[in-house]
N, C-alpha and C positions, 0 to 999 in steps of 0.2 A: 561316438567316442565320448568318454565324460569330460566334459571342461569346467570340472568344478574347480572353486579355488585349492582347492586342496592337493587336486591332482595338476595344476598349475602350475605348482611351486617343485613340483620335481625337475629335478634338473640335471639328468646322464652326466651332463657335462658343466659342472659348475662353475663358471668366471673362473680363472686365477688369480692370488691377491696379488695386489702392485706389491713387488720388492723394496725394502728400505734403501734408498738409495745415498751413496754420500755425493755430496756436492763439490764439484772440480771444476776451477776455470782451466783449462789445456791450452799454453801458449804454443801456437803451431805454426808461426813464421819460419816459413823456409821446409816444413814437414809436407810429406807427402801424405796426400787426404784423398782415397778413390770412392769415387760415386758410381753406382752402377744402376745402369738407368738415363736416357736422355731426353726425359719430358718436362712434364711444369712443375711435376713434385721433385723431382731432380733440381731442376733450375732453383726454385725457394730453397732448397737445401745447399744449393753450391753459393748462392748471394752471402751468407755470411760466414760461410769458410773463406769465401777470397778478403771478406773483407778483416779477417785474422790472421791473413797475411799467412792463408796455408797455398802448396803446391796444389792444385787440384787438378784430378786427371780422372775425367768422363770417360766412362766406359758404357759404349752401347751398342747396338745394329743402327743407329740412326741419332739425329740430335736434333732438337727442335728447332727453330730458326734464330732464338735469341741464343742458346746455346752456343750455335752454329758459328754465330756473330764472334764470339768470345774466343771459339777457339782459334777462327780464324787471326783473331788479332792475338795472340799466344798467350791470352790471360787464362788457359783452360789446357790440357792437354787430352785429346783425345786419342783413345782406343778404340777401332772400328769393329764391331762385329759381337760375337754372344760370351758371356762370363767364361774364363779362365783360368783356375788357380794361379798361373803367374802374373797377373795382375797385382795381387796384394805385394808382391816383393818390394819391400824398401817402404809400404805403407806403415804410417804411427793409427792411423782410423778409416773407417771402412762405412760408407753410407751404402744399404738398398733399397733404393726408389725407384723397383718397375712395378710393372702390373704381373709378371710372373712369379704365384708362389714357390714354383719348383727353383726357377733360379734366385727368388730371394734366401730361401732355405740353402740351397748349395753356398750361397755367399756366407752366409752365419754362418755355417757348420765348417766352411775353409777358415774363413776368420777365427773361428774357436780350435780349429786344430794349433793355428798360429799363433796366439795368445795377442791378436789383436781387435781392440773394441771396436763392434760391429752394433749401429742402428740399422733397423732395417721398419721402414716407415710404417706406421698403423700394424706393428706386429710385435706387443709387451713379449710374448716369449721366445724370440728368434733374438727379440735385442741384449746386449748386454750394454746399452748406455745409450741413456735419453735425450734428445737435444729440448732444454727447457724452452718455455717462454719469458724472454728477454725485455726489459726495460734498459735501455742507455741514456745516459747522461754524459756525453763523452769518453771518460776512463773509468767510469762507476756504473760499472752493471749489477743488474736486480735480476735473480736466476731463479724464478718459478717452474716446480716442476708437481706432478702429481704422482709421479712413481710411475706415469703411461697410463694409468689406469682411466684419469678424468681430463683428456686435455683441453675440452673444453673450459672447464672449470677453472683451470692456467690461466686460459686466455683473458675471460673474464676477468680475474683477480689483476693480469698485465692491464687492461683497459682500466680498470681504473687509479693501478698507479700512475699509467700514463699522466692520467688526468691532476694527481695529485703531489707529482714530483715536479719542482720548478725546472725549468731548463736551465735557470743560474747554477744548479749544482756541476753541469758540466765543465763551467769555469774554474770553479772552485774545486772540483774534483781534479781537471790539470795542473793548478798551482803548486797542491800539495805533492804531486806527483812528484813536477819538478825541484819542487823545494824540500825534500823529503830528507835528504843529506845535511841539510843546513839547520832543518827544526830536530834533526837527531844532534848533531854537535853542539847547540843551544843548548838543548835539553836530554843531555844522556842517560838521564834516572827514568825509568821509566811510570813511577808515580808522579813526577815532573811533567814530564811530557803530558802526561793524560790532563793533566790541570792546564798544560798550556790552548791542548784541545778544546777543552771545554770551553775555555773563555773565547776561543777563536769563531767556534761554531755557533756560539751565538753574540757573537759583537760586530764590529762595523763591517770584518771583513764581506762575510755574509750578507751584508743588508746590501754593501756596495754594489755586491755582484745579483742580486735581485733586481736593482734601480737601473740595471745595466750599465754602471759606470768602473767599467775594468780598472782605469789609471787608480782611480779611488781607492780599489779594493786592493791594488797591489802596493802602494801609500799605508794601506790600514797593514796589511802584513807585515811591511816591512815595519811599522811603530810598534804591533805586537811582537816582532821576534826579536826586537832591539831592549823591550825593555826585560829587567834581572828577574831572574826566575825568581814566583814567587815563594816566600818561606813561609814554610808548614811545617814547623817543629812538631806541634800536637796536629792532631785527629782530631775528629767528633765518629759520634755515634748519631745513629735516629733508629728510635725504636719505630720499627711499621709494622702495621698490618695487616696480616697477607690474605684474611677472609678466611673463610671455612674451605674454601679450595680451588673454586672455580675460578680461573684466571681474571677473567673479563670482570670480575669483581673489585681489582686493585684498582686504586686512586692514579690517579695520574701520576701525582706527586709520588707515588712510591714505586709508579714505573720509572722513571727520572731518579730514582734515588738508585735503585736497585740498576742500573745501566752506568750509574758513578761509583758504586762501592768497591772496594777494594778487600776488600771481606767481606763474608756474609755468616752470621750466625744464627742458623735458623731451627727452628721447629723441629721434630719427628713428624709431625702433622703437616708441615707445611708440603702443598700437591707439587707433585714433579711440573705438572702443567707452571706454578708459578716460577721455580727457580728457571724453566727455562725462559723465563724474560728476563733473567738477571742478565751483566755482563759476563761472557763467557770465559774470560781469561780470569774473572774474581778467585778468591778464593771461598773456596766452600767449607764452611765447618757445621755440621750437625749437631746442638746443644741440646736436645730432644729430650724429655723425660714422660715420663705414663707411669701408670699406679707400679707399685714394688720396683722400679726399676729405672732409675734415677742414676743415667751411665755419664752426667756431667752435672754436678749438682750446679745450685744457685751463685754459690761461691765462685765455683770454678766458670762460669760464664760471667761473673761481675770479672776474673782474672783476667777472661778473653778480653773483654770489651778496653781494659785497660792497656794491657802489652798490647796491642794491635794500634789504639788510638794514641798513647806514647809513643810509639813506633811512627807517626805522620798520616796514618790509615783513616780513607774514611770507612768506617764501619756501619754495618747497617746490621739491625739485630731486627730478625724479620719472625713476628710471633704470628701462630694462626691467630684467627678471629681479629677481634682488636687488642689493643695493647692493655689498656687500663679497665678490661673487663674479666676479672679474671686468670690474669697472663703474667702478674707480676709487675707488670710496667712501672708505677711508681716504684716499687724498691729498687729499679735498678737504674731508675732517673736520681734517687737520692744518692746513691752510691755515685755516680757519674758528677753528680754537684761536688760533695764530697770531697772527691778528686779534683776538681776542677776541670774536668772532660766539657765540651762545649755539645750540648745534646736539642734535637727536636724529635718531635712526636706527630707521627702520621697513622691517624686513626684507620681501622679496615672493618670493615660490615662483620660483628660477634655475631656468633655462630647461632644466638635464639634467632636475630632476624633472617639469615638469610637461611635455615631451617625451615623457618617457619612460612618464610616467602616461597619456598621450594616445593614445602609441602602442600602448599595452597592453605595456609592455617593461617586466618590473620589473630595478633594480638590479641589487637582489643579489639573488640565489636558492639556497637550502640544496645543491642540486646543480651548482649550475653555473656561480656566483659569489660571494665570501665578504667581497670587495672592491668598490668602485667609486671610481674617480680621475677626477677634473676637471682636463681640458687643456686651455689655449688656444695655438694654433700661427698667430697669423697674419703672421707675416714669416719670410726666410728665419732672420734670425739668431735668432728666438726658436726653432726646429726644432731648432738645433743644441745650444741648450743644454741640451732635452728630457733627461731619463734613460731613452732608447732601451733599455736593457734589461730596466729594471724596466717597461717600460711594455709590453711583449712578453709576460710574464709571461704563463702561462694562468688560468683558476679566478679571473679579475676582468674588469668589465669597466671600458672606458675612452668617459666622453662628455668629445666634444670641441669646444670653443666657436671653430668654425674656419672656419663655412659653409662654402662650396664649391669656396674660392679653392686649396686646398692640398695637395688628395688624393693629387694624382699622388706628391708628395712624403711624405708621412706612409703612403702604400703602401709606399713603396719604405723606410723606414726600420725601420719594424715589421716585414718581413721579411727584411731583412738583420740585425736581431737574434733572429729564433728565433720569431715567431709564425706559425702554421699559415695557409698561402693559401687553408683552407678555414673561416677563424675567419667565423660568422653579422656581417651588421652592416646596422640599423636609420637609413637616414638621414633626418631629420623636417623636414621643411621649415613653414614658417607654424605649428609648433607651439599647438596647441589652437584654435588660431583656424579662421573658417568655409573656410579654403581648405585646411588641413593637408595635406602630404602627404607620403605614407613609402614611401621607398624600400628594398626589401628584398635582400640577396645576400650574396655571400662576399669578401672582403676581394680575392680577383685579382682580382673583374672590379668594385671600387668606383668608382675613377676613370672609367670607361668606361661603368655603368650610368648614373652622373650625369650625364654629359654625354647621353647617350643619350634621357634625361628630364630636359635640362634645368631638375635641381631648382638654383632660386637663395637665395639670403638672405634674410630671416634664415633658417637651417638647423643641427642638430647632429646631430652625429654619433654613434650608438650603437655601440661594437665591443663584440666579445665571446659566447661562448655565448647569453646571457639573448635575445639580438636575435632568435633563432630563432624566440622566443616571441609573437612579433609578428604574424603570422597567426594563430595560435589564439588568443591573449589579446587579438585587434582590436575595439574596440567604440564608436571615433568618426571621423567622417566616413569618406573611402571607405576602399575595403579596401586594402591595401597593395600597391603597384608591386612586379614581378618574382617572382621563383619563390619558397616558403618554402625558407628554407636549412636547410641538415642540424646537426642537435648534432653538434658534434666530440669524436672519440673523442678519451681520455686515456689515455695511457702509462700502466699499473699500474704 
């Protein structure tokens, strides 16, 4: 038989993908919940339906002797003998946990006639709803799941929240519980309230119940909900920056910001990946613009920033890359003075470095670049006011925030001032993100390869020696478009 790799990878029957699933906590006090099945994968299944304060009624030919234990003392109800469609009657969920595929199959396909949700253990396609892996903190549960596909991988990520959530949370998860009525009637606005959150979550209350001195912490609540809401007439803004795209690139600080804002006015470019670490009840507004098509100008976002932050809003105007590279950032820091808007600024890694770091292209390099210059050329009249000769220079290189719209032109400029038609040059398109791609060659044939692999926006441009570097220094997503280019020799 051949066992090459090639003949390998075929596969009759290919995985099915894990389904997108939404996430539901099911309060089932007092709801009937049947299990079918009476072994040890039953039993870990029935442990934390009872402790949800569900009816649970075991259905088996047998029950294990812990089981057994349960029923006898009436915490389980059992049904003796092999699956039955009347079993489900009166059930809100349906577990199948035996070793029989034929009667876990029967169980699903009853439960699916009946429109009730059916796990059926270690079987993604028989199930219609996954039991996650759970982290508690008394009434604050953390519900990992992987779609069924990776449960190991659940487990994993539950270990070590385990490890990294205090067990103080669970005090303080019950307080709010109970006091949930009384910090609504305090505070009925719900821009209010969330500010009263914020200070709660990280002030004495918290620290009390970490020191484990409960009287403490319920002293500290009662001095926080006693004293007058605070007044927030104005807003602020804070311009962040949200990087070239890749999540894990944001600052702390503007994960923190971006979890307070009450607005968000962000990019066209900004990656889905980031806004979903914003808060999710924020408001989203898209202020986006790209060449010819400028669907909320300059104007109209200094507008937002103002009716929103008059309004008591914190605002957070979230620009790719970084803010004052590029992005406008001062002008609309001036505009915000201006007004008397109250503003900060949280820098985010521009798009040459983290291109460039992506691409495996460093800057500068002790041999082969001593400089690196930030260009943006995207009109003709901005081209011409370039310093065409300094920008020719060898022994630096030039990233250019220009996408794809202008090569033909920025070709033809750099060599009619003096740079080499065989200078290396790295063009990075979706930068760090999962589709990245880099374009590799020589500055004659730049215009021509792009087109050639219609690489699009967002996209920068790498010239310079260092770009060579880009196949041997490659080490995220694929490998690099076109030939590696040659180091250019230098005049002694």
């Amino acid at each position: 038989m051949d066992s090459s790799p090639a003949t390998a990878r075929l596969d009759p029957h290919p995985p099915v993908a894990p389904p997108a699933l939404y996430p539901l906590f099911a309060d089932l006090r007092g709801r009937r919940v049947l299990v079918v099945g009476g072994g040890a994968v039953a039993r870990r299944k029935i442990a934390p339906l009872l402790a949800a304060g569900a009816n649970v009624v075991v259905g088996a030919p047998q029950l294990e002797p812990a089981l057994d234990d349960l029923a006898r003392v009436g915490k389980i109800e059992f049904l003796d003998g092999r699956f039955a469609p009347n079993w489900l009657d009166g059930a809100w969920l349906v577990v199948a946990a035996t070793d029989d595929g034929a009667v876990n199959r029967a169980v699903a396909a009853e439960a699916q006639a009946r429109r009730i949700w059916a796990n059926v253990v270690d079987d993604l396609e028989l199930s219609s709803y996954q039991s996650p892996a759970r982290v508690e903190r008394g009434p604050l549960q953390i519900a990992i799941s992987s779609g069924g596909g990776a449960p190991m991988l659940a487990r994993h990520l539950r270990e070590k929240l385990e490890t990294e959530l205090d067990e103080s949370l669970a005090g303080l998860a019950a307080l709010l519980l109970r006091e949930r009525r009384r910090i609504r009637a305090r505070h009925p606005r719900l821009a209010e309230r969330r500010r009263f959150f914020d200070a709660l979550l990280t002030g004495p209350v918290t620290e009390r119940f970490r020191a484990g001195d409960e009287g403490g912490a319920l002293r500290a609540f009662e001095a926080a909900l006693g004293e007058a809401p605070p007044s927030r007439d104005i807003g602020s803004v804070a311009l962040v920056g949200a990087g070239p795209g890749d999540p894990g690139l944001l600052t702390l600080r503007a994960l923190r910001l971006l979890n307070q804002a009450d607005v968000i006015l962000h990019d066209r470019l900004v990656s889905d990946g980031v806004l979903a670490l914003a808060r999710r009840d924020a408001e989203f507004i898209e202020v986006g613009k790209q060449a010819s098509n400028h669907h909320v100008t300059q104007d109209g976002i200094h507008a937002l920033m103002l009716e929103h932050a008059r309004a008591g809003r914190r605002v957070v105007r979230l620009k790719g890359g970084d803010p004052f590279v590029f992005g406008r950032g001062g002008e609309e820091l001036e505009f915000l003075h201006a007004h008397g808007i109250a503003f900060e600024v949280v820098p985010g890694v521009t798009a040459a470095l983290a291109c460039a770091a992506y691409a495996g292209v460093p800057l500068t390099h002790r041999e082969h670049a001593q400089s690196v210059r930030f260009v943006t050329a995207h009109t003709k009249d901005s081209v011409d006011t370039l310093d065409w000769r300094a920008l020719a220079q060898e022994k630096q290189t030039l990233a250019v925030y220009m996408g794809v719209a202008g090569l033909d032109r920025l070709q033809q400029k750099l060599l009619e001032h003096g740079r080499q038609a065989g200078t290396p040059f790295a063009l990075v398109e979706n930068g760090s993100r999962p589709g990245q791609r880099v374009l590799t060659g020589t500055l004659a044939d730049l215009p021509q390869l792009a087109r050639l692999h219609d690489l699009q926006s967002p996209a920068l441009l790498i010239l310079g020696e260092v770009a060579a570097l880009a196949h041997t220094l490659h080490w995220f997503g694929d490998k690099p478009l076109g030939a590696p280019a040659p180091q250019v020799a230098h005049a002694a």
